[in-house]
N, C-alpha and C positions, 0 to 999 in steps of 0.2 A: 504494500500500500504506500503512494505518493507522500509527501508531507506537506500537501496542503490542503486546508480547512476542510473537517469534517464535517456533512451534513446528517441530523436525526431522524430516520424514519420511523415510527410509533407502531407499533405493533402490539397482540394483544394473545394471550394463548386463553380460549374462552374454555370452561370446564363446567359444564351442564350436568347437576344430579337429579337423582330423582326423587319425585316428591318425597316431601317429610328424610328426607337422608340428605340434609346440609353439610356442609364438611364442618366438623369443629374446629381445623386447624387452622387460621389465617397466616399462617408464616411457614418457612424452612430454614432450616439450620444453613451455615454455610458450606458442609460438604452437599449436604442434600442440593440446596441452589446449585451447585457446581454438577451433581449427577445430574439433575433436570436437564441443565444448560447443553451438558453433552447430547444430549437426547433430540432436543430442540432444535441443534447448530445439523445433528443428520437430517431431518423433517424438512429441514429450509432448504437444506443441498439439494433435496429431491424433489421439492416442490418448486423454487426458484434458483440454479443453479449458481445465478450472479451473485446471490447471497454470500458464498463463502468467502467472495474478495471484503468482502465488508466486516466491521467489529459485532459482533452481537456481545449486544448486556442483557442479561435476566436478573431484573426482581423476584426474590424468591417471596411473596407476599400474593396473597389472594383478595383480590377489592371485590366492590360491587362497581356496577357503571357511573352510579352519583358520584363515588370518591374519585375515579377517573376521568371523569367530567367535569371539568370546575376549571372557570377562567386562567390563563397563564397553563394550564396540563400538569400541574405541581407536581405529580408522580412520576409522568414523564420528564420533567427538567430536572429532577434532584438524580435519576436514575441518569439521563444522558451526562450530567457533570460528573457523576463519581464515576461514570465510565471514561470520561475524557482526562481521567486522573492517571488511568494505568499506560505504561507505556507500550508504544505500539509496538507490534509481535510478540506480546505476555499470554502465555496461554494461549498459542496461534488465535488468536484477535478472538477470541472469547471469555467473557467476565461475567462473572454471578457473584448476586452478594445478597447476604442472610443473614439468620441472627448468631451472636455473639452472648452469651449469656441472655439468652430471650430477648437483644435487641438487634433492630436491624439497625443497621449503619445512619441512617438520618429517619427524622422523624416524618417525615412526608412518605416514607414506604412504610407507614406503619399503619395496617386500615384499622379501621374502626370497629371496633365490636358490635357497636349499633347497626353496622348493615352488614350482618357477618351470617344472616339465616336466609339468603335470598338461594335461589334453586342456579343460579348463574353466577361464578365466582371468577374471574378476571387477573391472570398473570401480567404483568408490563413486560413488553419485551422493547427495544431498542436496534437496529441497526445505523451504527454508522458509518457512513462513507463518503468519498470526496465527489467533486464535480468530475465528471456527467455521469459516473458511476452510481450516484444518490438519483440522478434524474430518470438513468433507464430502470434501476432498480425498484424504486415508486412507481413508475406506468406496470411494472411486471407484477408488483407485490397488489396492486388494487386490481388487476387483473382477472392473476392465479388464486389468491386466497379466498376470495370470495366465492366463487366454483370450486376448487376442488382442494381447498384446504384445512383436512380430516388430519389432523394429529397423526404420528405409526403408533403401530399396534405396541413397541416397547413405551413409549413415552407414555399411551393412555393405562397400560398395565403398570407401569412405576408408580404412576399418580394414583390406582385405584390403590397399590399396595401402601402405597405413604400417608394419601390420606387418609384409608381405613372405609373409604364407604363408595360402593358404585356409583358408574358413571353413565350417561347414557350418550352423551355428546362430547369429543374435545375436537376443538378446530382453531384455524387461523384467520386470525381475524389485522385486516387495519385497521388506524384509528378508524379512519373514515368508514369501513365498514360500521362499526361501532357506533358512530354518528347515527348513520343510517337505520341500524337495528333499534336504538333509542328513539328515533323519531317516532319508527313505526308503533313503536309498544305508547307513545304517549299518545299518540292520534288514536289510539285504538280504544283507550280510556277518555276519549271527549277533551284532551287536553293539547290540541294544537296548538293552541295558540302560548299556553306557558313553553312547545320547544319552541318557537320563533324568537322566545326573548333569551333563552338559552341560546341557540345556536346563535343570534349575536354576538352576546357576552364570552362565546367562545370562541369564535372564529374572526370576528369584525369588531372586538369590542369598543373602538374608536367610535360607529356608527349608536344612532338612536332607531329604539324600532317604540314605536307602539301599536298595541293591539286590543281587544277587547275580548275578555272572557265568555264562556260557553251563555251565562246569565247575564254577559251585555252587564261586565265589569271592566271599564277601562284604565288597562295597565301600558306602562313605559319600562323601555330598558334607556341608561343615561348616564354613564361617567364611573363606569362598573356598578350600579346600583338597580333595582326595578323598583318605581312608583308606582302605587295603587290609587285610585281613588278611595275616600275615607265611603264605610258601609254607611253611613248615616248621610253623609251628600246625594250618591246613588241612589238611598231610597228617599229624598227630597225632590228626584229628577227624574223618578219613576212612574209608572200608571198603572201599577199593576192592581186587581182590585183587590185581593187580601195580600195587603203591605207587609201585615204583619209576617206570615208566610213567605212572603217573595227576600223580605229584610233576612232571615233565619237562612231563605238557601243561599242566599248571597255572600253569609259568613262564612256557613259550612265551605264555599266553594275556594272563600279567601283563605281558610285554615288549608284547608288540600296545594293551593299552590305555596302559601308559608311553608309549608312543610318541605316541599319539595324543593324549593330556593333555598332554604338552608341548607337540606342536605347537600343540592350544588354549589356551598358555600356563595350564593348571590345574596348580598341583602337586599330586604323589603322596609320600604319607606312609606309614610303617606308625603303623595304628591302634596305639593304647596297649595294653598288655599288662602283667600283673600282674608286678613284678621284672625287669623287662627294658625294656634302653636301647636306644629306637629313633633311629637318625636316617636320613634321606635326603639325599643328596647327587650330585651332580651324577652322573646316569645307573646309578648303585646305590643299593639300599636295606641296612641294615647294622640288626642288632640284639644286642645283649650282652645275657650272661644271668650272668656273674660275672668275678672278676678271674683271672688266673694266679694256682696257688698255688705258693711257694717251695719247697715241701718236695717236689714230685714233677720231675721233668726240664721246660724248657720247652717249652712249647706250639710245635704247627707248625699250618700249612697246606694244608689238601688239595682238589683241588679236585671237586665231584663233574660230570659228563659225560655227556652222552645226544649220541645219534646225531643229525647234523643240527643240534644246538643249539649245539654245544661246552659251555662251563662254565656250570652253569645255577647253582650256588653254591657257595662258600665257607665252609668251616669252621674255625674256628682250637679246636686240642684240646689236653690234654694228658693222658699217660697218668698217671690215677689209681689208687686202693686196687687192688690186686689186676690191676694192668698194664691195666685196663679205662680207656676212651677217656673223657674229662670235657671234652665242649665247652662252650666258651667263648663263641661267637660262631659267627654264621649272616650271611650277604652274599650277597646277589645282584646280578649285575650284570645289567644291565636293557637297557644296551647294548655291543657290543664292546670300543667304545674307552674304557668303563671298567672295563675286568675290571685293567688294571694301576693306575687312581688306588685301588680295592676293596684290593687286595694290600700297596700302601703304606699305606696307611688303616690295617689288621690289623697289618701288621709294626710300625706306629709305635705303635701302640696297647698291643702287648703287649713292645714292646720283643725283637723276634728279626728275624732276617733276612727279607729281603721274598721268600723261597722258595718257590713253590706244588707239591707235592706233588701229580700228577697222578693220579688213580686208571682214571682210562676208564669209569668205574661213575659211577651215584649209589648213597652206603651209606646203609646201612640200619641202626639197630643192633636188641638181639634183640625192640623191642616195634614194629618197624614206622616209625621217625623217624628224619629224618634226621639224623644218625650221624659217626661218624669212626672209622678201623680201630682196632682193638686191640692189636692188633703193629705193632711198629716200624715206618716207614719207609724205605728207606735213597734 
C-alpha cells in the first residue's frame, strides 16, 4: 500500500437472531476480535477481491443501528482513528480491537446496554485505502454486499459458538446499505418523516429540512438540533373536534419521536415562539409564557391525563380577574421518569410546593386550549 492518504469505507457485519434468543454478549475480548477479524478479512477476499489491498479494522463490539447512527458516525470515527494509529503492514493490514479487562479501547465502541435486546446486532467494520483504490472499492462494496453478501459458513459458526445462541442471518452490509434498511423499517412504522430529519443530520447536517408528523406535527432539523412545535400551540391551531383526544395523540406521537432522537443522540427542542420561554431538558420539554402575579393567590399544579398515557402535561396557573385560570407554564414530560425532575423544575420556578394536582382529564378552557380549572383545587 502507497503512503498517501487513506480513505474510510464503513462497513457493517449484520448478525440476525432469533426471536426471544438476543445475544447477551455486546463485546469481544481482544484475541476473540482478532479470531473474528481473521475470518472477516477471508469473507471480503471472496466476496470483493480488491478488499485485501486495503487495511481492515474490526470492532469487536455489537450495536444496534440507533448507536451507529448518530450525527458525525462516532463508532465509525473512533474505530477509523485507532486504526490509523497502527503502522502500515502490522498484521498484513489487519487490526481488531477489544476489551482489555472488560474494556474496549475508547469509549464510543462501547454500546449501550439499553439497546442491547434488539433481534439485529451490528459489528463496525472499517476498510481503508488510498485514492482511486477507496473509489473502485466503494462502487464494488455497494454493489456486491448488498446481493450477495452472506457471511462463510466459519465466521457464522465462530459467532454462533462465541456468542452462545443461534443465528438465522449474518451478512455484509455498507453503511449505506444500512441507511437504506433503516429507512425502510421507519417508513414501515408511519415514521417517514422522523428518517428525513435523521438522514439530514447524518449525511447533510449543514442543510435545514422541515417536515411534519404523521398527526400534522411540525418538526425542523437546524444547527444539529430538531424543533418541534410546543403540543399546546398545535392544539390552538387545530380543528379537530374532540381536542381533547387529538391533544393526547399528538403527545403520544411526540414521546415516540423523543425517544427515538435521543437514542440517535439528536436533540429535541421547542421551536421559538413569540413571548414565551422555551427550554428542554432532560426527558421534558417546558415553556413559560409569564411570571406569577402577587396580587392574585399562588399558582399551582395540575396535571392533565389521558387513558393509557398517564400525564401527558403540566400546567402551573393561577386564578386571575374574575377567579378565571391565568396559566403560567405548559410541560411535558416526554418520558416517565421525568414527570417528577418537570414538577421540581415548576415548583422551583414559581417558588410553591412541588404538589401536582391530578385532574384524570386533559382541560380544556372555553376556546378549545389547553387550560387549567377555574375553581379551586382542594
Amino acid at each position: 500500500m502507497d503512503s498517501s492518504p487513506l480513505l474510510a469505507l464503513p462497513v457493517v457485519l449484520a448478525i440476525e437472531t432469533g426471536a426471544g434468543d438476543a445475544a447477551r454478549r455486546t463485546t469481544l475480548s481482544r484475541d476473540e476480535a482478532a479470531e473474528l477479524a481473521g475470518h472477516i478479512a477471508t469473507d471480503l477476499q471472496a466476496l470483493v477481491p480488491a478488499a485485501t489491498e486495503a487495511r481492515l479494522a474490526v470492532a469487536g463490539a455489537l450495536f444496534d443501528a440507533v448507536e451507529l447512527l448518530r450525527p458525525g458516525f462516532p463508532v465509525w470515527a473512533t474505530l477509523d482513528e485507532l486504526a490509523r494509529r497502527v503502522p502500515r503492514g502490522h498484521l498484513d493490514n489487519v487490526v481488531a480491537f477489544g476489551t482489555h479487562e472488560g474494556r474496549m479501547p475508547a469509549q464510543p465502541l462501547e454500546p449501550d446496554a439499553a439497546y442491547a435486546d434488539g433481534p439485529m446486532r451490528l459489528l463496525p467494520i472499517t476498510l481503508l485505502a488510498p485514492e482511486p483504490l477507496a473509489t473502485t472499492l466503494a462502487e464494488q462494496l455497494e454493489l456486491d454486499l448488498v446481493g450477495r453478501g452472506e457471511a462463510g459458513q466459519r465466521t457464522a459458526d465462530w459467532l454462533i459458538r462465541t456468542l452462545g445462541v443461534p443465528l438465522e442471518h449474518v451478512r455484509y452490509l455498507s453503511r449505506n446499505d444500512l441507511l437504506a434498511l433503516t429507512c425502510v423499517q421507519y417508513e414501515h412504522v408511519n415514521l417517514a418523516p422522523l428518517w428525513s430529519l435523521l438522514e439530514t443530520a447524518l449525511l447533510t447536517p449543514y442543510r435545514e429540512e422541515a417536515t411534519l408528523s404523521a398527526r400534522g406535527l411540525p418538526l425542523r432539523y437546524a444547527q444539529g438540533a430538531v424543533q418541534v412545535q410546543s403540543p399546546a400551540q398545535w392544539l390552538a391551531e387545530s380543528h379537530d373536534a374532540d381536542r381533547a383526544h387529538a391533544f393526547a395523540g399528538i403527545v403520544f406521537e411526540l414521546r415516540q419521536y423523543a425517544a427515538l432522537l435521543e437514542a440517535h443522540a439528536l436533540p429535541l427542542r421547542l421551536a421559538p415562539a413569540d413571548c414565551v420561554s422555551a427550554q428542554a431538558r432532560d426527558g421534558y420539554l417546558l415553556e413559560t409564557f409569564g411570571e406569577a402575579d402577587t396580587a392574585y393567590e399562588p399558582p399551582l399544579l395540575v396535571a392533565h391525563e389521558a387513558p393509557g398515557l398517564g400525564v401527558v402535561a403540566v400546567t402551573a396557573a393561577q386564578r386571575g380577574d374574575g377567579g378565571r385560570a391565568r396559566v403560567l407554564a405548559h410541560g411535558y414530560p416526554l418520558q416517565p421518569r421525568a414527570l417528577g425532575a418537570l414538577v421540581s423544575a415548576l415548583a422551583e420556578q414559581f417558588g410553591i410546593a412541588p404538589d401536582l394536582h391530578a385532574l384524570g382529564r386533559i382541560q380544556l378552557d372555553a376556546d378549545g386550549r389547553l387550560g387549567a380549572p377555574d375553581t379551586p383545587l382542594h
